[in-house]
C-alpha positions as a Markdown table, in Angstrom:
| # | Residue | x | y | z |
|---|---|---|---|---|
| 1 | Unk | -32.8 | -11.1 | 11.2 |
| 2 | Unk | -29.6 | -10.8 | 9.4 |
| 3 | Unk | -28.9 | -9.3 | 6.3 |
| 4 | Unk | -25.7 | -8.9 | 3.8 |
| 5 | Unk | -25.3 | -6.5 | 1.9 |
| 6 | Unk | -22.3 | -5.6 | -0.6 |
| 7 | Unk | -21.2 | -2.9 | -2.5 |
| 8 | Unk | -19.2 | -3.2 | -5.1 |
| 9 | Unk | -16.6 | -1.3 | -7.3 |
| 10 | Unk | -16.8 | 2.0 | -5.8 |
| 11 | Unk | -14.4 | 3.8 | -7.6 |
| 12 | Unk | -12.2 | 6.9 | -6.0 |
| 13 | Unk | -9.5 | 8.5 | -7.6 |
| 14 | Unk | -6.8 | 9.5 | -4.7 |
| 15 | Unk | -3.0 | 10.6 | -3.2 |
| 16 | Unk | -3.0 | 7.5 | -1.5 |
| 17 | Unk | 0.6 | 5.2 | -2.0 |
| 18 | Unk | 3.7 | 4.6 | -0.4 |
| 19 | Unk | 5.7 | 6.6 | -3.1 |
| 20 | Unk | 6.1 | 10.4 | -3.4 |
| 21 | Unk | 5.3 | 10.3 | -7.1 |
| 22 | Unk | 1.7 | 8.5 | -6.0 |
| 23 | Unk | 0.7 | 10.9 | -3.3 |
| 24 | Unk | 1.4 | 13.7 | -5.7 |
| 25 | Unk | 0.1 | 12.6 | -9.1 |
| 26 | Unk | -2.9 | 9.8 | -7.6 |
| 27 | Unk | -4.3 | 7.2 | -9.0 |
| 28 | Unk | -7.9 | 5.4 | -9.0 |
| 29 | Unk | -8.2 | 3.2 | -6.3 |
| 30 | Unk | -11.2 | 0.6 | -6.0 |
| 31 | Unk | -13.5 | -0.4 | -3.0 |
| 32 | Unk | -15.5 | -3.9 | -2.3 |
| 33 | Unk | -17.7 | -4.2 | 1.0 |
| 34 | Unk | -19.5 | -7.0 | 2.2 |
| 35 | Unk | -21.4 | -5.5 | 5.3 |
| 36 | Unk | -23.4 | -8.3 | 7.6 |
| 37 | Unk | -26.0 | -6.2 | 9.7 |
| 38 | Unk | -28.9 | -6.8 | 12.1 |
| 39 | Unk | -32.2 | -5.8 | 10.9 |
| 40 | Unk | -36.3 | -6.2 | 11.5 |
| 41 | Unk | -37.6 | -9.2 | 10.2 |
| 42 | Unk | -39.4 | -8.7 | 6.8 |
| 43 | Unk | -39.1 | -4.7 | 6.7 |
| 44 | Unk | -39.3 | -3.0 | 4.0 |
| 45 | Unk | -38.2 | 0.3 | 4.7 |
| 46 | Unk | -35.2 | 2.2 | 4.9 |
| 47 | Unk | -35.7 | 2.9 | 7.9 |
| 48 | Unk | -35.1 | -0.5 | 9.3 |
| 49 | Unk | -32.2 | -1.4 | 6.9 |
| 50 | Unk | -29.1 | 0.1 | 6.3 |
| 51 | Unk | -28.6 | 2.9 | 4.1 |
| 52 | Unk | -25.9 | 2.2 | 1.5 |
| 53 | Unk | -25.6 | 6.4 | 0.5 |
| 54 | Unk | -24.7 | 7.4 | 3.9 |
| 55 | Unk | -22.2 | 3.3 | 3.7 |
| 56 | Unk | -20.9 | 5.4 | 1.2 |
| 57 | Unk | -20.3 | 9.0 | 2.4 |
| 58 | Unk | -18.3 | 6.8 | 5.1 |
| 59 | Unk | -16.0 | 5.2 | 2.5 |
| 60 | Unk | -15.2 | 8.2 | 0.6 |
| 61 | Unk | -14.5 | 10.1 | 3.8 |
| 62 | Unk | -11.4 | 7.6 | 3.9 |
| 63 | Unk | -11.0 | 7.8 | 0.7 |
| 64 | Unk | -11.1 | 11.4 | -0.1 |
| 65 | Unk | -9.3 | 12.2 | 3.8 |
| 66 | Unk | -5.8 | 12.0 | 4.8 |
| 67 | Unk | -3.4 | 10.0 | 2.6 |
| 68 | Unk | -2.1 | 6.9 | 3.3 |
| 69 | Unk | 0.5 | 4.6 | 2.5 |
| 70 | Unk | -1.3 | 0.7 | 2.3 |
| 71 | Unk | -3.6 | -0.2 | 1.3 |
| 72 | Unk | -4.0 | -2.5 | 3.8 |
| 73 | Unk | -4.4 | 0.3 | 6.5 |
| 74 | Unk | -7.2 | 1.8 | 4.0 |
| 75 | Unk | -8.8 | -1.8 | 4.2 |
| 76 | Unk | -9.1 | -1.2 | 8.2 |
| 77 | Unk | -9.7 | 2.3 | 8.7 |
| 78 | Unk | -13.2 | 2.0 | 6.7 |
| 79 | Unk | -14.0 | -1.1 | 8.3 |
| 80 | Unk | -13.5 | 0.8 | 11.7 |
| 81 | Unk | -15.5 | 4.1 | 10.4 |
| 82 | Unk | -18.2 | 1.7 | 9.1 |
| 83 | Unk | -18.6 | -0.2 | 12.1 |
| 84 | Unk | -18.4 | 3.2 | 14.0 |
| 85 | Unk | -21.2 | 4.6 | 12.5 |
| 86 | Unk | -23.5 | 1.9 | 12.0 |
| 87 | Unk | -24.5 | 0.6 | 15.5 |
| 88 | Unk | -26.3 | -2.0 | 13.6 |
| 89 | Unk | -23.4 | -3.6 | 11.7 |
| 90 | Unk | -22.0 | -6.7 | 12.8 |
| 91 | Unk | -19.6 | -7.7 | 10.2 |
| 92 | Unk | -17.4 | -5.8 | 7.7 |
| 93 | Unk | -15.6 | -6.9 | 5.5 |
| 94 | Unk | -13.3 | -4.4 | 3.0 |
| 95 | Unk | -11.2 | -5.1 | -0.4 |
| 96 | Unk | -9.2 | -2.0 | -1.7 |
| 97 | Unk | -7.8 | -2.7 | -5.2 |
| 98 | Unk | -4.9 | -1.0 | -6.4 |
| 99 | Unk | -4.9 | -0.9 | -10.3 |
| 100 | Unk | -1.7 | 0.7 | -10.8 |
| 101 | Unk | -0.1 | -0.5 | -8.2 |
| 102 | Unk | 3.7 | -0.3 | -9.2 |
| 103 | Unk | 5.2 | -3.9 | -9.4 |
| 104 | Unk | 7.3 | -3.3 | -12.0 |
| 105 | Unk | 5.3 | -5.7 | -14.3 |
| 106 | Unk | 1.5 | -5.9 | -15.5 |
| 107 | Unk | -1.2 | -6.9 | -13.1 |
| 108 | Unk | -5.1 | -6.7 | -12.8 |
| 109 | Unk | -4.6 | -4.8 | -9.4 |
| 110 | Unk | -3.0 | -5.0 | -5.6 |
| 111 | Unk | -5.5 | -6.4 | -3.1 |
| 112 | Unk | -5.8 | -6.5 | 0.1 |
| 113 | Unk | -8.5 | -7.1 | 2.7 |
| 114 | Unk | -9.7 | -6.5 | 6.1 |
| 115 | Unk | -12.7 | -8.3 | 8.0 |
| 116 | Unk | -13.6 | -6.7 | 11.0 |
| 117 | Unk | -16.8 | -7.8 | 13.5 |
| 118 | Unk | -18.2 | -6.7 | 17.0 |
């Protein structure tokens, strides 16, 4: 059986960003997942499902770990860590929002996505 699962607004304040001034000073950065994944049919435990703590501890590894410049690349370095350490994962996909991103005008946030699958 298949099951989706999302997390949603994780929230990580790093020295990620293409500038000096952003790797220095940091800003929040924001995390979406959608995560597809094959599980036993009508269990109940955690056991047979996917644990979203240790989903996670896999994000903010990225997240807290060495800095990068796009946020794009942030997108598809935690779906490959995700789909690393979760044998039973099928299906990623992964939305990093950039709040502050610097535009030069006033936005919600930068977006960008990656959707990665076995």
């Amino acid at each position: 059986m298949k099951r989706l699962v999302r997390l949603v607004g994780l929230t990580f304040y790093a020295r990620h960003g293409a500038y000096r001034y952003e790797q220095q000073n940091g800003q929040p950065f924001v995390v979406d997942l959608e995560v597809t994944y094959q599980a036993k049919a009508g269990s109940d435990r955690l056991a047979g499902a996917l644990d979203y703590r240790q989903v996670y501890a896999e994000v903010a590894r990225v997240m807290e770990g060495e800095p990068m410049r796009l946020i794009e690349a942030m997108a598809e370095r935690i779906g490959q860590q995700v789909l690393a350490a979760f044998p039973v994962v099928e299906r990623v996909a992964v939305r990093v929002k950039k709040p502050w991103a610097p535009l030069g005008g006033l936005s919600a946030h930068t977006e960008a996505e990656s959707v990665q699958e076995r």
